[in-house]
Kinemage of the C-alpha trace (Angstrom):
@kinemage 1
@onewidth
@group {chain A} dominant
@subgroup {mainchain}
@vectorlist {calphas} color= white
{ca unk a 1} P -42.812 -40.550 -25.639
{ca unk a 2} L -39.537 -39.791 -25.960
{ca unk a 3} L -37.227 -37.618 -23.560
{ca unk a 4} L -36.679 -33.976 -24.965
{ca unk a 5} L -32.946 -33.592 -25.576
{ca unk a 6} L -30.545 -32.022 -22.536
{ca unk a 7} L -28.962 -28.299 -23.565
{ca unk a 8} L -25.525 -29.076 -25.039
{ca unk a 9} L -23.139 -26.985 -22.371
{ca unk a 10} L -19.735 -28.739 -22.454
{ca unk a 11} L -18.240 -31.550 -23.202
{ca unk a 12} L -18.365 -33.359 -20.065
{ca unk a 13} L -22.125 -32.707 -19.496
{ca unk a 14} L -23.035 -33.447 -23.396
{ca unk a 15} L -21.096 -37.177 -22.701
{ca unk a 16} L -22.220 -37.841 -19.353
{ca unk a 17} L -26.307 -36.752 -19.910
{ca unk a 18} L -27.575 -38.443 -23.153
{ca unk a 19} L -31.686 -38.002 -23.086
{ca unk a 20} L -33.280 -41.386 -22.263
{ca unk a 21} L -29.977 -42.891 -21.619
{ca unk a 22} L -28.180 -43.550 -18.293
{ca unk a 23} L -24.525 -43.832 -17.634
{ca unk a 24} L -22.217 -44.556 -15.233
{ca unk a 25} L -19.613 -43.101 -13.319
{ca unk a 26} L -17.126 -43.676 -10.504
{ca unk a 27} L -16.418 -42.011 -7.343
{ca unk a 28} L -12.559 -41.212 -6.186
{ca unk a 29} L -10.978 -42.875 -4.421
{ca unk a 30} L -11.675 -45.733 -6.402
{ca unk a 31} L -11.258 -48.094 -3.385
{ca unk a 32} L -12.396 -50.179 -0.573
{ca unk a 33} L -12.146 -48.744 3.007
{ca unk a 34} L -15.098 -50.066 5.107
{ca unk a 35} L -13.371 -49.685 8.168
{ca unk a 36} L -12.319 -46.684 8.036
{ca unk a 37} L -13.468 -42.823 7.378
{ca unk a 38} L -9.862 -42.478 5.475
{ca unk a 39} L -9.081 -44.153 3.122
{ca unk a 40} L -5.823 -45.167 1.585
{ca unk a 41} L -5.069 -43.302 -1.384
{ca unk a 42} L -2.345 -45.317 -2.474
{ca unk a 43} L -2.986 -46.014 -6.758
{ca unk a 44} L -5.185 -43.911 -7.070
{ca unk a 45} L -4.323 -41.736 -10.062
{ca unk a 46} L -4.147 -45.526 -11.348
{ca unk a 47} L -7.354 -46.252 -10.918
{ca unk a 48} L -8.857 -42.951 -12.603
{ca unk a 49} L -7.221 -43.782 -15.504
{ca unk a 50} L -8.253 -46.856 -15.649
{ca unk a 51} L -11.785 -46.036 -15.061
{ca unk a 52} L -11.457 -43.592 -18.284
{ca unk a 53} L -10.168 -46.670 -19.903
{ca unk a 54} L -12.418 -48.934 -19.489
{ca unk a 55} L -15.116 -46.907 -20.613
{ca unk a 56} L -16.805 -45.254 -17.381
{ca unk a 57} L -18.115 -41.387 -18.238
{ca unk a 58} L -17.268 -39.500 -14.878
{ca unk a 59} L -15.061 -39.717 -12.127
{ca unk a 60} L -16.824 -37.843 -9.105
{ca unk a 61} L -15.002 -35.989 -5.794
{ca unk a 62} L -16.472 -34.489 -2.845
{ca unk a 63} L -16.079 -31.083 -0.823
{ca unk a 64} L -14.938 -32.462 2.399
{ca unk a 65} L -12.588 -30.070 4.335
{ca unk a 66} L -12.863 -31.339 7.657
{ca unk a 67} L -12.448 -34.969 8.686
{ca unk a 68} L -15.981 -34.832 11.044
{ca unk a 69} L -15.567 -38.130 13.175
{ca unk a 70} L -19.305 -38.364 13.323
{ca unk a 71} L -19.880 -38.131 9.803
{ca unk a 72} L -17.803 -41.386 9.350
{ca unk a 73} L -15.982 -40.470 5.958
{ca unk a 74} L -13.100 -38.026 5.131
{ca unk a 75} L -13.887 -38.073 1.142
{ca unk a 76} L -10.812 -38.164 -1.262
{ca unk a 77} L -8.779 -35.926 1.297
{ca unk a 78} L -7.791 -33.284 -1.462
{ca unk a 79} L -8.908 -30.101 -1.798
{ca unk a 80} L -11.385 -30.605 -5.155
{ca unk a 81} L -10.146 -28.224 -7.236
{ca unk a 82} L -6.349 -29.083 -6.978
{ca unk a 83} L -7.564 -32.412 -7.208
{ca unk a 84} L -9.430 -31.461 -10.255
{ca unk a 85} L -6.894 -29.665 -11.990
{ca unk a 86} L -3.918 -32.978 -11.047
{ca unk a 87} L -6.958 -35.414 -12.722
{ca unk a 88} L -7.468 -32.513 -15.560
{ca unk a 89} L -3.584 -33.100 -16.667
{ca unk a 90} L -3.741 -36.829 -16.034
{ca unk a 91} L -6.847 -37.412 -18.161
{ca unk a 92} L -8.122 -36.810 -21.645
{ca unk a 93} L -11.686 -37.818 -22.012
{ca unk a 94} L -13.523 -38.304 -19.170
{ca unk a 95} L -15.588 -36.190 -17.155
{ca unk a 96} L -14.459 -34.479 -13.629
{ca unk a 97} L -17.460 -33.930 -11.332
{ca unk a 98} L -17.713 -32.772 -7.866
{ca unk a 99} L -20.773 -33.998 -5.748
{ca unk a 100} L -20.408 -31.317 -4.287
{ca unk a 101} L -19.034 -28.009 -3.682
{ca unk a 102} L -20.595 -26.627 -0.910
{ca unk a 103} L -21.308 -22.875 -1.387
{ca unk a 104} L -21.788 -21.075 1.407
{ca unk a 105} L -18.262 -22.117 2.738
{ca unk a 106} L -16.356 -20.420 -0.068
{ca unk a 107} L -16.168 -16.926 -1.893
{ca unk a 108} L -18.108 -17.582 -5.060
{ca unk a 109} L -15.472 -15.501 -6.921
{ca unk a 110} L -12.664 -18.249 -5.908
{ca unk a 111} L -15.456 -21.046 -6.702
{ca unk a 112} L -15.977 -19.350 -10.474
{ca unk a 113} L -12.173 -18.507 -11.146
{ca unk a 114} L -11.430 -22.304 -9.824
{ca unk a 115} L -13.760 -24.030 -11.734
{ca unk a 116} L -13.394 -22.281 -15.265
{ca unk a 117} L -9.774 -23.183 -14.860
{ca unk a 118} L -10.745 -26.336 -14.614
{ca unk a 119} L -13.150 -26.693 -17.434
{ca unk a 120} L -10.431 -24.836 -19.682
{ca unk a 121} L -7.322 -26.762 -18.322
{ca unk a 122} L -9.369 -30.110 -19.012
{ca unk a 123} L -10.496 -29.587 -22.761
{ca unk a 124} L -14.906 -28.610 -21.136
{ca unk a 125} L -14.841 -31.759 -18.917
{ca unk a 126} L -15.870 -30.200 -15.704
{ca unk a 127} L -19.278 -30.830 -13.916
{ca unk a 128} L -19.850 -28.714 -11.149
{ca unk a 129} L -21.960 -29.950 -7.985
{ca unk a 130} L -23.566 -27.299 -5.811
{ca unk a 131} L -24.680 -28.126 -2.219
{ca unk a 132} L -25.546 -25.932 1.223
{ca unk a 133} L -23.630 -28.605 2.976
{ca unk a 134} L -24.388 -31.726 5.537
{ca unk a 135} L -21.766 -31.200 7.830
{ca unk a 136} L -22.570 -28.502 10.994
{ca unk a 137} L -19.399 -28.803 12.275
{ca unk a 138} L -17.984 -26.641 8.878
{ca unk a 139} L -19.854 -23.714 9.883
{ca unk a 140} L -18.326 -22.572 13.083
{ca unk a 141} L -14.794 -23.995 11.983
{ca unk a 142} L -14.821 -21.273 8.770
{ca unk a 143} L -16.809 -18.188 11.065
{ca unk a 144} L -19.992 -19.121 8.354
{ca unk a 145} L -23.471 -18.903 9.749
{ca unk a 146} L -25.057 -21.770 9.630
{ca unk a 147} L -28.317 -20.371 10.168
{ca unk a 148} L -28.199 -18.332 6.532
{ca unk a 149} L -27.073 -21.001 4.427
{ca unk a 150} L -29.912 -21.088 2.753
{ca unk a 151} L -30.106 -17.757 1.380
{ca unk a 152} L -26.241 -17.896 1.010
{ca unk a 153} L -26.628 -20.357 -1.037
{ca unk a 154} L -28.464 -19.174 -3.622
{ca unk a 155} L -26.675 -15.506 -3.946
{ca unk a 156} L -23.164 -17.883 -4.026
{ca unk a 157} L -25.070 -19.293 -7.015
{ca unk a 158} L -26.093 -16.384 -8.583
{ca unk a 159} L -22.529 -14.821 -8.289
{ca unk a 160} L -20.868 -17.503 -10.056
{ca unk a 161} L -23.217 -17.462 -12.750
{ca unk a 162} L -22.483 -14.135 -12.875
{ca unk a 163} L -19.090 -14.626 -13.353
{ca unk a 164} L -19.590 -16.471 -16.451
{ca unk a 165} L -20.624 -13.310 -18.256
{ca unk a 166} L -19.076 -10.898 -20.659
{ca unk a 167} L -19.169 -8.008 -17.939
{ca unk a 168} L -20.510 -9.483 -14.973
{ca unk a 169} L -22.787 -7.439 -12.924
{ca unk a 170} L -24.016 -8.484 -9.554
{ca unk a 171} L -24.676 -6.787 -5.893
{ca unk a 172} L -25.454 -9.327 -2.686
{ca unk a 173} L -23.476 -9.720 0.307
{ca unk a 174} L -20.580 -11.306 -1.062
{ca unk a 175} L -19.776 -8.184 -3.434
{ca unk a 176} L -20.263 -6.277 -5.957
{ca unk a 177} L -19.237 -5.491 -9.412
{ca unk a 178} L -20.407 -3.062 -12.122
{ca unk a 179} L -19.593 -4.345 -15.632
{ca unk a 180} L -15.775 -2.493 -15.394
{ca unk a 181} L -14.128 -5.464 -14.130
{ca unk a 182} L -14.074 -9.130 -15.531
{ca unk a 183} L -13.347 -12.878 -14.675
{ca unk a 184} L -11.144 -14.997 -17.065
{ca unk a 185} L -11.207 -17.452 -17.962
{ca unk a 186} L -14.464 -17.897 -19.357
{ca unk a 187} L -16.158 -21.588 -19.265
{ca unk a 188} L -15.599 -23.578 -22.680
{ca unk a 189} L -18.931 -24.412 -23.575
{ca unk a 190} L -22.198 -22.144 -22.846
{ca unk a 191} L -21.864 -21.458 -19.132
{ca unk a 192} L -20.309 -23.572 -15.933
{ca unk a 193} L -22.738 -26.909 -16.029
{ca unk a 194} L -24.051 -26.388 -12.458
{ca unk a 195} L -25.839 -29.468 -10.783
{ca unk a 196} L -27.996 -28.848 -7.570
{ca unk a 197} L -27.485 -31.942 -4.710
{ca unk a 198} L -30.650 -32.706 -2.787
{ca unk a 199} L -32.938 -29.494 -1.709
{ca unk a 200} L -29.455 -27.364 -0.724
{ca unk a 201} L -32.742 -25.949 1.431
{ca unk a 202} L -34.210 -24.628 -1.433
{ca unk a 203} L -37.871 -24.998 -3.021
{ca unk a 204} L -38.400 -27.269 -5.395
{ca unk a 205} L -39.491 -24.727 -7.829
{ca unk a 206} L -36.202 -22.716 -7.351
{ca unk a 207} L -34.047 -26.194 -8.386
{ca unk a 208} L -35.631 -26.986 -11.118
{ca unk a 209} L -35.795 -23.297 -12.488
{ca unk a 210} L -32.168 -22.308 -11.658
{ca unk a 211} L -29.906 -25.776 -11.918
{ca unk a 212} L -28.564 -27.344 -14.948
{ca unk a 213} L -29.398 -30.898 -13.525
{ca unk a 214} L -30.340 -32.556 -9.930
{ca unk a 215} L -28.115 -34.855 -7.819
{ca unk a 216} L -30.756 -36.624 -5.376
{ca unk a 217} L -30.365 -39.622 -3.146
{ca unk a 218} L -30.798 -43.793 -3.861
{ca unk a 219} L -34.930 -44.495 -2.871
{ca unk a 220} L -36.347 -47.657 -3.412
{ca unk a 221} L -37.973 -48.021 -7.087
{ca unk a 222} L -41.465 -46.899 -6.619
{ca unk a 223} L -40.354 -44.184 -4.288
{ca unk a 224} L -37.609 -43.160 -7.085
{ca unk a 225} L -39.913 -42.850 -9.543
{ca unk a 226} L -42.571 -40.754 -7.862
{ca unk a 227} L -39.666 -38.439 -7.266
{ca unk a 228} L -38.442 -38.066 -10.445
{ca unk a 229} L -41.847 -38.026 -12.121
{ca unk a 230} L -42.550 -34.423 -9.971
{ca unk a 231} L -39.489 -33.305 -11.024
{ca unk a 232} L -40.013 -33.745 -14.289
{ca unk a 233} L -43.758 -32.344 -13.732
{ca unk a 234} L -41.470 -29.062 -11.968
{ca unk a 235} L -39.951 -28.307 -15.637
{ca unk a 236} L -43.028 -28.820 -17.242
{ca unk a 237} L -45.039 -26.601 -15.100
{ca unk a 238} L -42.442 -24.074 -14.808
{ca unk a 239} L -41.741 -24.509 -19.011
{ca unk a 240} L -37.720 -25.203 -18.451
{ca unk a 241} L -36.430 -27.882 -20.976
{ca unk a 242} L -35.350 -31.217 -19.995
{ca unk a 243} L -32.952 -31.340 -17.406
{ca unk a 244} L -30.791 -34.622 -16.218
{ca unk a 245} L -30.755 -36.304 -12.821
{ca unk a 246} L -28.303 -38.418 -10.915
{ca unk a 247} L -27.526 -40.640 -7.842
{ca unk a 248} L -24.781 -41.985 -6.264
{ca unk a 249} L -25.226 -45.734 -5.396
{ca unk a 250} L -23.231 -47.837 -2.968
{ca unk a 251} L -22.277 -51.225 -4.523
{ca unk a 252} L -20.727 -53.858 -3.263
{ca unk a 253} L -20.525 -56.750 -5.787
{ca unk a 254} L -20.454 -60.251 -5.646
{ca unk a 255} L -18.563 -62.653 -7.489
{ca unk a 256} L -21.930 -64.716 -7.579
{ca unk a 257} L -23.623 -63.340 -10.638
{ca unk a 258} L -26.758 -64.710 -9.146
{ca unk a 259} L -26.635 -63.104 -5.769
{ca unk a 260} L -29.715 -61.576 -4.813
{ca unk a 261} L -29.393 -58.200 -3.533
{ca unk a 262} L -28.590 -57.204 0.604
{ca unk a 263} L -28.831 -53.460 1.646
{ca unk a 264} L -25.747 -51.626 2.887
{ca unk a 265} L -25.367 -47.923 3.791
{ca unk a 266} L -26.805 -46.475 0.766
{ca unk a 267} L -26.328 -49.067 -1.709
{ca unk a 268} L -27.211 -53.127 -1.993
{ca unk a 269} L -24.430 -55.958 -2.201
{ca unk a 270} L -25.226 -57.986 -5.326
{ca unk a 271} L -24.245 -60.024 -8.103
{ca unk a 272} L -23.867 -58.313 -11.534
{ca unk a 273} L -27.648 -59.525 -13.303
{ca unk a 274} L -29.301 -57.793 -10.079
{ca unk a 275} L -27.669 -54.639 -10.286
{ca unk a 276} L -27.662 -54.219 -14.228
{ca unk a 277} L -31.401 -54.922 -13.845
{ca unk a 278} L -31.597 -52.388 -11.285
{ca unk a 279} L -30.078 -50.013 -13.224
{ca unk a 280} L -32.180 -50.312 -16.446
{ca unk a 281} L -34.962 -49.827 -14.294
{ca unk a 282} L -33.488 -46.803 -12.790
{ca unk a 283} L -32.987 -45.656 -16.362
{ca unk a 284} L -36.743 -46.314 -17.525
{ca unk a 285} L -37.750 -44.472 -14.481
{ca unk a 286} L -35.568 -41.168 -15.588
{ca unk a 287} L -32.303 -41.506 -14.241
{ca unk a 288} L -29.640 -40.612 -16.175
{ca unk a 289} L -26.579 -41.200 -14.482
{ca unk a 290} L -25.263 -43.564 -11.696
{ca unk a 291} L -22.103 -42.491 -9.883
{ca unk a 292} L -20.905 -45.736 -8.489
{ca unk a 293} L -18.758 -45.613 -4.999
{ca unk a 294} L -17.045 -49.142 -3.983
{ca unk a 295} L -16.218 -48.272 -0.210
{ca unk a 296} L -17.944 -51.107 0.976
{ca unk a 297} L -16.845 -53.419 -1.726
{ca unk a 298} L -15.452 -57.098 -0.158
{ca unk a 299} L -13.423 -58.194 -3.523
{ca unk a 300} L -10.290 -56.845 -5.517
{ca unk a 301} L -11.305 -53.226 -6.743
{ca unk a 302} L -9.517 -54.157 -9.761
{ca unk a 303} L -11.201 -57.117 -10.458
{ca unk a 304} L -14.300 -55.397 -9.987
{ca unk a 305} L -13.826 -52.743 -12.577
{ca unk a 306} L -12.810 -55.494 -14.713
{ca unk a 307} L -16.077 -57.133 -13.980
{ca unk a 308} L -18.400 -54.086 -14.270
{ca unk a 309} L -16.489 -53.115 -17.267
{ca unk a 310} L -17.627 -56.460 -18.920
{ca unk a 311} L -20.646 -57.507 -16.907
{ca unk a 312} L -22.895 -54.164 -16.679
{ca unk a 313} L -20.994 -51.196 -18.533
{ca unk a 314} L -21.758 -51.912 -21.848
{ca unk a 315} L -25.372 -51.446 -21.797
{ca unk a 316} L -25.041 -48.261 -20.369
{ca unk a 317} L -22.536 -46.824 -23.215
């Protein structure tokens, strides 16, 4: 049977989400730093456009504002939405995602304001990732309560949504407004794509009714595919339309086409026939887009793009 089309919301969403189709996408810093939680970011506006040349549909950036030691990676070391709006005016055509912003850390009216800008300034490119956040150390550094993330979570979520109204009304505990004040600018397309990471400690139900996609976590195929098969049983049940899914996935690949695949932290080592048949049966299994992240990679980040750019991206275009 085939896959019920996505809701069209804005240009980046409608490129990067195709029903029954997976793409790919990279995450910044495009580049290799396996030894290190920092990496260099030297070239790396380079590399972002050349990722939108060669034909990739989303560049991806974290929420990361503390370097935790024990967490082992500082992300792209920007701030995301700066970052976002430098990439916006650097760019033309392909996506800007965050994986993700974490909500309870921020005022959801900065997170709204911010993110419209960005989907504005960028021509509807924006995809916005929503997470409670994986990092304890955050909490006490910003005065946040770690123990009410949860619920902060989802009235963060319901603010911003709010936001994207004609006179926003909402009342929780980070404000208020009554319909006599408004945000600008509005989204471009129907509403701020939002994408929910993992269970932000949230049910099930609650993700699937509220989100505008999932971001979950690499599993091993069988394990992948029961997942995603109760998700899509979640829409169903609860009669929401057809809503994507993605993963990030660690690669680290081998000038051996041949080479079978090796686990690393998150991802698998492998030549390029292992992965691309990995990927098509992540796509058969309901997955529709990949956001690759080359930390770990042992050759020339260049000459990898070149070779996923020849090797795997086109049948996933």
């Amino acid at each position: 049977m085939a896959e019920q089309a996505f809701a069209e919301i804005n240009r980046g969403f409608n490129a990067t989400f195709r029903a029954g189709r997976l793409s790919l996408g990279l995450v910044v810093p495009v580049a290799a730093y396996p030894g290190s939680p920092v990496p260099d970011m030297e070239g790396h506006l380079a590399r972002a456009k050349r990722a939108e040349a060669l034909g990739f549909a989303a560049l991806w950036l974290r929420d990361v504002p503390f370097n935790v030691p024990s967490f082992g990676d500082a992300g792209q070391l920007f701030d995301p939405f700066t970052y976002l709006g430098f990439l916006a005016g650097q760019t033309r055509d392909i996506a800007l995602g965050v994986a993700s912003i974490v909500l309870p850390l921020r005022h959801p009216a900065h997170v709204a304001k911010a993110a419209a800008s960005v989907d504005v300034l960028s021509g509807g490119r924006l995809i916005l990732g929503v997470a409670s956040g994986d990092r304890p150390e955050e909490y006490p550094a910003m005065g946040a309560d770690i123990e009410a993330r949860a619920e902060a979570f989802r009235e963060s979520f319901a603010y911003i949504r709010a936001m994207g109204e004609a006179t926003p009304r909402i009342v929780n505990h980070f404000g208020q407004t009554d319909g006599r004040i408004d945000m600008l600018p509005k989204p471009t397309g129907t509403r701020l794509p939002l994408l929910i990471t993992g269970s932000s400690r949230q049910a099930p139900d609650w993700i699937a009714e509220h989100g505008d996609g999932w971001m979950t976590y690499p599993r091993g195929g069988a394990a992948q595919a029961q997942v995603l098969a109760d998700w899509r049983a979640s829409l169903a049940r609860l009669g929401q339309p057809a809503k994507p899914v993605l993963q990030p996935l660690y690669v680290d690949l081998a000038e051996d086409p041949d080479e079978g695949p090796s686990p690393i932290h998150l991802g698998v080592r492998t030549g390029h026939r292992w992965l691309l048949a990995y990927l098509r049966e992540l796509e058969a299994s309901g997955v529709h887009h990949v956001a690759l992240n080359l930390r770990f990679n042992r050759a020339p980040i260049d000459a990898t793009l070149d070779r996923l750019a020849r090797d795997v991206l086109p049948s996933f275009t």
